[in-house]
C-alpha positions as CSV (number, residue, x, y, z in Angstrom):
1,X,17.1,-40.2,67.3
2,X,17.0,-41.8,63.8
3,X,17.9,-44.9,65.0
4,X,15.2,-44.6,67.3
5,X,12.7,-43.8,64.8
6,X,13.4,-46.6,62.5
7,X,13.2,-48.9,65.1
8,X,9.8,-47.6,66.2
9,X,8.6,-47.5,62.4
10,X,10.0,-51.4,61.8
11,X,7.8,-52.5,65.0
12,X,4.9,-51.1,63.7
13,X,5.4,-53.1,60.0
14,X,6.5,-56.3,62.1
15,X,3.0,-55.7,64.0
16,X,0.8,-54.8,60.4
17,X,2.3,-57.6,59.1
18,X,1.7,-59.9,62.1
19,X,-2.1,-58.8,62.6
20,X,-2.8,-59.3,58.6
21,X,-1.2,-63.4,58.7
22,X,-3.3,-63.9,61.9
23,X,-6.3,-62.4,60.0
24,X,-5.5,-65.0,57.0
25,X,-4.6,-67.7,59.1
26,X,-8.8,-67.5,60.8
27,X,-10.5,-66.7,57.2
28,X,-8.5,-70.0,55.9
29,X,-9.4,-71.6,59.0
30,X,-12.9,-70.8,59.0
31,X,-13.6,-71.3,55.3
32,X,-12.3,-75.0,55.8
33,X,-14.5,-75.8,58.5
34,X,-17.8,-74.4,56.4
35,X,-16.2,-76.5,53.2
36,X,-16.3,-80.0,55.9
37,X,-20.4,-78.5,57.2
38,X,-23.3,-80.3,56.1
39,X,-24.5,-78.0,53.9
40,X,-28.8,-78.2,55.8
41,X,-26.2,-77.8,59.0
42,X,-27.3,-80.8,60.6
43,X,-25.9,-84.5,61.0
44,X,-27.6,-86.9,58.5
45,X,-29.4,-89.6,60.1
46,X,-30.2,-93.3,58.6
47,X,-33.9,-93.3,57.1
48,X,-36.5,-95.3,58.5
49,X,-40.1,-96.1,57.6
50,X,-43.2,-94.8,58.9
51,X,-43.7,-95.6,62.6
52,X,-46.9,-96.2,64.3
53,X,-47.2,-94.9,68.0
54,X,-50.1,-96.8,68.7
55,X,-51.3,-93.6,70.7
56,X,-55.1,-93.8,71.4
57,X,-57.6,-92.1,69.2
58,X,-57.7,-87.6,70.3
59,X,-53.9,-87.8,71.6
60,X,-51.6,-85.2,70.7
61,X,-48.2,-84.0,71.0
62,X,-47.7,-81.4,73.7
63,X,-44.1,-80.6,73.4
64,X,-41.0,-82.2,71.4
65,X,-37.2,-82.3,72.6
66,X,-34.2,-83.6,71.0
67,X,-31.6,-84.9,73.3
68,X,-28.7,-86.6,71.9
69,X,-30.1,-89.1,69.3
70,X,-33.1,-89.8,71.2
71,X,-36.9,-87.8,70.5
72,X,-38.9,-86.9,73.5
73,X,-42.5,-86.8,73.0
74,X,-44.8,-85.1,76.0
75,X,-48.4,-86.5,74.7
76,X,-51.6,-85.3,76.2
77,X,-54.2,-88.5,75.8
78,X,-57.8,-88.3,76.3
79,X,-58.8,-89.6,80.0
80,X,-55.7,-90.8,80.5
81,X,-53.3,-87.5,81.4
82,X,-50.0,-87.5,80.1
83,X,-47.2,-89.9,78.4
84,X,-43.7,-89.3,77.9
85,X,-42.1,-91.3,75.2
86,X,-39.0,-91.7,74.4
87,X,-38.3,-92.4,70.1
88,X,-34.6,-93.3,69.0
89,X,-33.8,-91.0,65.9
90,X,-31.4,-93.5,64.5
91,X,-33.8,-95.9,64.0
92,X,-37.2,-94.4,65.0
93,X,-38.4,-97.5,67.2
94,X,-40.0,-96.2,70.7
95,X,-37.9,-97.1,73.2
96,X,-40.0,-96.5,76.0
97,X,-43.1,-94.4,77.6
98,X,-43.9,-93.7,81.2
99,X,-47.3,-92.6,81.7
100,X,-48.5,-89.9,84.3
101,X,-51.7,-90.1,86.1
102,X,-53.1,-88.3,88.5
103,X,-52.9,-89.9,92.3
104,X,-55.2,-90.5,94.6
């Protein structure tokens, strides 16, 4: 029954001990990947001047989304209905716009 006992007592330890290195093993892990984080927690992009739309006079932006490296700008215009264009983040040019007007 001793025997026993000391068996049961040494598996508990073996599993204390196992739990606290796995425990130490995810803080370390965890702390490197924060250290190797942009610190605003975003991927840094090249700069790029000030951009001109060319977006007639009373449009305005209706929604924004971000997909990949590429901005997509829902704009309402005056008299004209809606344009979607499409603005590369890594180097701000517009790469395209489809407009949507109403049919007949």
């Amino acid at each position: 029954m001793q025997l026993l006992k000391g068996i049961v007592i040494a598996m508990g330890l073996a599993i204390a001990i196992g739990i606290g290195v796995l425990v130490y093993v995810i803080v370390v892990r965890s702390g490197e990947m924060i250290e190797d984080a942009d610190p605003a927690g975003e991927a840094r992009l090249p700069s790029f001047a000030a951009r001109n739309l060319g977006l007639p006079a009373g449009s305005r932006v209706d929604k924004m989304l971000v997909a990949g490296e590429r901005l997509i700008l829902t704009v309402l215009v005056p008299d004209a209905g809606q344009r979607i264009v499409v603005i590369d983040l890594a180097t701000g040019q517009e790469l395209g716009a489809i407009r949507l007007e109403a049919g007949p």
